[in-house]
N, C-alpha and C positions, 0 to 999 in steps of 0.2 A: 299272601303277603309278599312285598315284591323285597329282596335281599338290599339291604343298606351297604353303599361301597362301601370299602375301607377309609378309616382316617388320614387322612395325609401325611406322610413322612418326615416333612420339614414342620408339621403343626400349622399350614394354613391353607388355607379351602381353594379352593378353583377360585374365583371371584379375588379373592385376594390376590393369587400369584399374577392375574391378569392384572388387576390395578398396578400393581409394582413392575407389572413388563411395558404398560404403557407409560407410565413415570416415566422409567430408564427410557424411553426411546423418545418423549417427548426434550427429556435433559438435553441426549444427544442430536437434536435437533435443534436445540436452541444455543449449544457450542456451535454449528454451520450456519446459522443465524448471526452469530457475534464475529464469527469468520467473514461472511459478507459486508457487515457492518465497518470493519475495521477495511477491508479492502475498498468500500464507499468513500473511508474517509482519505485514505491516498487517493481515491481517485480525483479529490474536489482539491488535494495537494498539489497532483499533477496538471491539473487544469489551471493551478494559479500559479504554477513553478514554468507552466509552459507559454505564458499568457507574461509572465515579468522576462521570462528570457528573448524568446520572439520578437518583443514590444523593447525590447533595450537591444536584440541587434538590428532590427528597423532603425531603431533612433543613431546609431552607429554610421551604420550603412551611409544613410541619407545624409548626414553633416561630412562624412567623409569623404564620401559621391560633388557633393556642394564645394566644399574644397577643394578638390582635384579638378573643376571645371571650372575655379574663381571665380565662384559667385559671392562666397563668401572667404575673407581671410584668414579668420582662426574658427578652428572647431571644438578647441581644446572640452569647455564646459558643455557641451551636447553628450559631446564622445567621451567625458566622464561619466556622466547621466547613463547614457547605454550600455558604459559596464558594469557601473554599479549597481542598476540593474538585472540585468547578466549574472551576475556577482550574486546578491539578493533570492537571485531563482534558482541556483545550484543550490546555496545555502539552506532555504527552506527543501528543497528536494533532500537533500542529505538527510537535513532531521527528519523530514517525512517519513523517508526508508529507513531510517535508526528506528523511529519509534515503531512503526510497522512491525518490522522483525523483532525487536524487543517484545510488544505488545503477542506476536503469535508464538513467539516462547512460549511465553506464561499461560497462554491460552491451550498448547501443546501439555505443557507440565501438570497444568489443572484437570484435563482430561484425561494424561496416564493417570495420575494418582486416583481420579474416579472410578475408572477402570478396574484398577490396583485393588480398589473398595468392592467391585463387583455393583457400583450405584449404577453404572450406564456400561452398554455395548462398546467392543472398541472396533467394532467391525466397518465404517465408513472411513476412508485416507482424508487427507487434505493433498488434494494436489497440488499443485505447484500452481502460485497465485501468477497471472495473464497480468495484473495489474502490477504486482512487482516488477515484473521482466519487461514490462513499458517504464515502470520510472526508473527505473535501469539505464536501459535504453536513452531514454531522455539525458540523464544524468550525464554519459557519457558525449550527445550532441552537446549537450551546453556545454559543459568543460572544449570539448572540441572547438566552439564557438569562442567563447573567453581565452584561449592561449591561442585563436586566430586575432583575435579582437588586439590583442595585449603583446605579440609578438610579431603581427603584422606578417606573419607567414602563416601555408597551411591552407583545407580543401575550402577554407571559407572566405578567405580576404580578399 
């Protein structure tokens, strides 16, 4: 007769502890899942924060450019359009990276406390989101653009 191992310690079987380790690791996968997700969605922020600032100092540029060569005599309402604009695409960029960061807070906070629980592994980081430090980036052209725009000095006018 072949010897029956031992009972298990915690009270559950091989089979079990395997079910519950790929849980946990399935969870913790689906926190770098919702990580990606949230970084998608600034990235379709950036794309339209960088598409209304661009497109409003072209429209700038050009009635300003038009003026200075008299072809036309006021530019006044073109060159409101392009900062408002301008204007427009800082704005939603701000709140994009407010919500961003807010959002990976909670996403941060939920995963210690999981952690904390012992329901998931805390052994993967979140490194430093590529997509943040572009609408950063960004953030700081457009402002740079808008106090050229608005002050008529500076590396853009």
């Amino acid at each position: 007769m072949a010897a029956t191992p031992p009972p298990p310690v915690d009270g559950r079987s091989d089979p079990d502890r395997i079910s519950v380790e790929l849980s946990s690791r399935r969870t913790g996968m689906s926190f770098q899942r919702t990580r990606m997700s949230a970084d998608r969605t600034l990235m379709s922020v950036i794309r339209t924060s960088l598409s209304l600032i661009g497109f409003g100092f072209t429209i700038y540029q050009v009635f300003e450019k038009l003026r200075d060569a008299g072809v036309v005599r006021s530019a006044g309402a073109p060159r409101r359009m392009g900062e408002t604009l301008v204007i427009l695409g800082i704005v939603m960029l701000v709140l994009g990276i407010g919500y961003h960061v807010m959002f990976m807070l909670g996403l941060r906070k939920e995963r210690d406390m999981m952690r904390m629980d012992g329901l998931i592994h805390g052994e993967s980081a979140y490194p430093a989101s590529m997509t943040l430090m572009t609408a950063i980036i960004l953030l700081v052209i457009g402002l740079v653009a808008i106090f050229s725009m608005l002050g008529g000095a500076g590396p853009l006018s």
